[in-house]
Each structure stands twice: as structure tokens, then as C-alpha cells.
N, C-alpha and C positions, 0 to 999 in steps of 0.2 A: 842163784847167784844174784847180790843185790847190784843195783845200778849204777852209776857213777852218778856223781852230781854234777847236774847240768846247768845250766845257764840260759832257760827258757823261761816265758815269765808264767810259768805254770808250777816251778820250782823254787820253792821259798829258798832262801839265803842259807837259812840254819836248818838244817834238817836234826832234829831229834828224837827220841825215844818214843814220844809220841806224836809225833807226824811218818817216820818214814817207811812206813808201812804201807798211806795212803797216798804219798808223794813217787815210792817207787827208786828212790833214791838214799847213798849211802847217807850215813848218819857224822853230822858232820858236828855238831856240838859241841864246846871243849867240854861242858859240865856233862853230858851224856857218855861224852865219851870217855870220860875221866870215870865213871861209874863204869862204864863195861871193863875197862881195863882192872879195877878192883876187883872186880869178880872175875875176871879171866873168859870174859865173854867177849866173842867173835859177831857181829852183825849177823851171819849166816844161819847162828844156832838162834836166832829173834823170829827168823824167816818160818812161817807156817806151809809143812811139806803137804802136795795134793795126795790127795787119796790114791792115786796111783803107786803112789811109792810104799803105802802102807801094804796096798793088795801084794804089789810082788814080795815082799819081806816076809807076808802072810802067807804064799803060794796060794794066791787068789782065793784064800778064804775071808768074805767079806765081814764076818762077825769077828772075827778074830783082828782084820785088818781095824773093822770099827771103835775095837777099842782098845789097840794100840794107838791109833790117832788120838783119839778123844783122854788118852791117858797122856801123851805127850803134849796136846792143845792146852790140858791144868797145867803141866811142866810149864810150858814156853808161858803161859802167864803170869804164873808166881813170877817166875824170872825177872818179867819185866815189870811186875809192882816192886820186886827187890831194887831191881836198877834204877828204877824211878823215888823211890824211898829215901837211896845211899842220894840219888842225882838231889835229891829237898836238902837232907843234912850236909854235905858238901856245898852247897849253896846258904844254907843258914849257919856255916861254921865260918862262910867268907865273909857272909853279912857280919858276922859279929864283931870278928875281927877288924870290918873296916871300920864300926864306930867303936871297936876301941881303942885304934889310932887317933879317932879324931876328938872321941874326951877325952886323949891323954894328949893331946897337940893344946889344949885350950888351954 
């Protein structure tokens, strides 16, 4: 379960896609978050599960548990170069947008 956002000075402002992993804290970005919601992704499914959970799923078979992990660790990655991808173009669809407001204002 991820963290709340705290208010310590160890805890940056914006937590994002790539930071809150190492912050420990939920992901508070509107552009971050605007991109998980496109893809119907939850913080929790970002979250990398310990090995522990793989062995019991596997009934303590460690080779088996190994790479269910290591097949899910690809998953959870791609994920997050996709959500960081859409988080670029959504951010370069806004930038566009504002300077075409403003060579259309001139």
C-alpha cells in the first residue's frame, strides 16, 4: 500500500511517476496522474510486490516464483515507460496549445 503524502522536508511537493517510488509516497502530479487515469492504472499496480508474495502464489517453488516475478518486473516497466510516454504528449499537446493561443492573441 503506497503512502500518503506527507509534509516532511524529505518529501518533495509533486510526487510523480518518477520519483514516488523512491519518495515512498502517493503520486500526486496532475500530469502523472492524468496519464494513469488514461490507462486505468491504480498507484498500487506501479508498486513492485517482494518475493514473498511470488513464493506463496508459487507454493514455495522458488524457480517458478522467480519468474513470475521477473515476468511481472517487464510488465510493471513497460507500464511505466507507457505512462511516462502519454505523461511527454500530454504535456507537449498543452505546450502547443499554449503557444497557439498566443500567436493567435498577437
Amino acid at each position: 500500500r503506497a503512502a500518503s503524502v506527507g509534509s516532511g522536508p524529505d518529501v518533495p511537493e509533486a510526487v510523480s511517476l518518477d520519483n514516488f517510488l523512491e519518495v515512498g509516497a502517493r503520486i500526486n502530479s496532475p500530469d502523472s496522474t492524468v496519464a494513469m487515469r488514461a490507462f486505468g492504472v491504480r498507484q498500487r499496480d506501479l508498486l513492485p510486490k517482494p518475493m514473498a508474495h511470488y513464493l506463496a502464489i508459487s507454493e514455495g517453488d522458488a524457480r517458478v516464483a522467480g519468474m513470475r516475478r521477473d515476468s511481472e518486473e517487464q510488465f510493471r516497466t513497460r507500464v511505466l515507460e507507457e505512462l511516462r510516454a502519454q505523461r511527454r504528449d500530454l504535456r507537449l499537446e498543452a505546450d502547443r496549445g499554449r503557444s497557439s493561443f498566443i500567436t493567435e492573441s498577437l
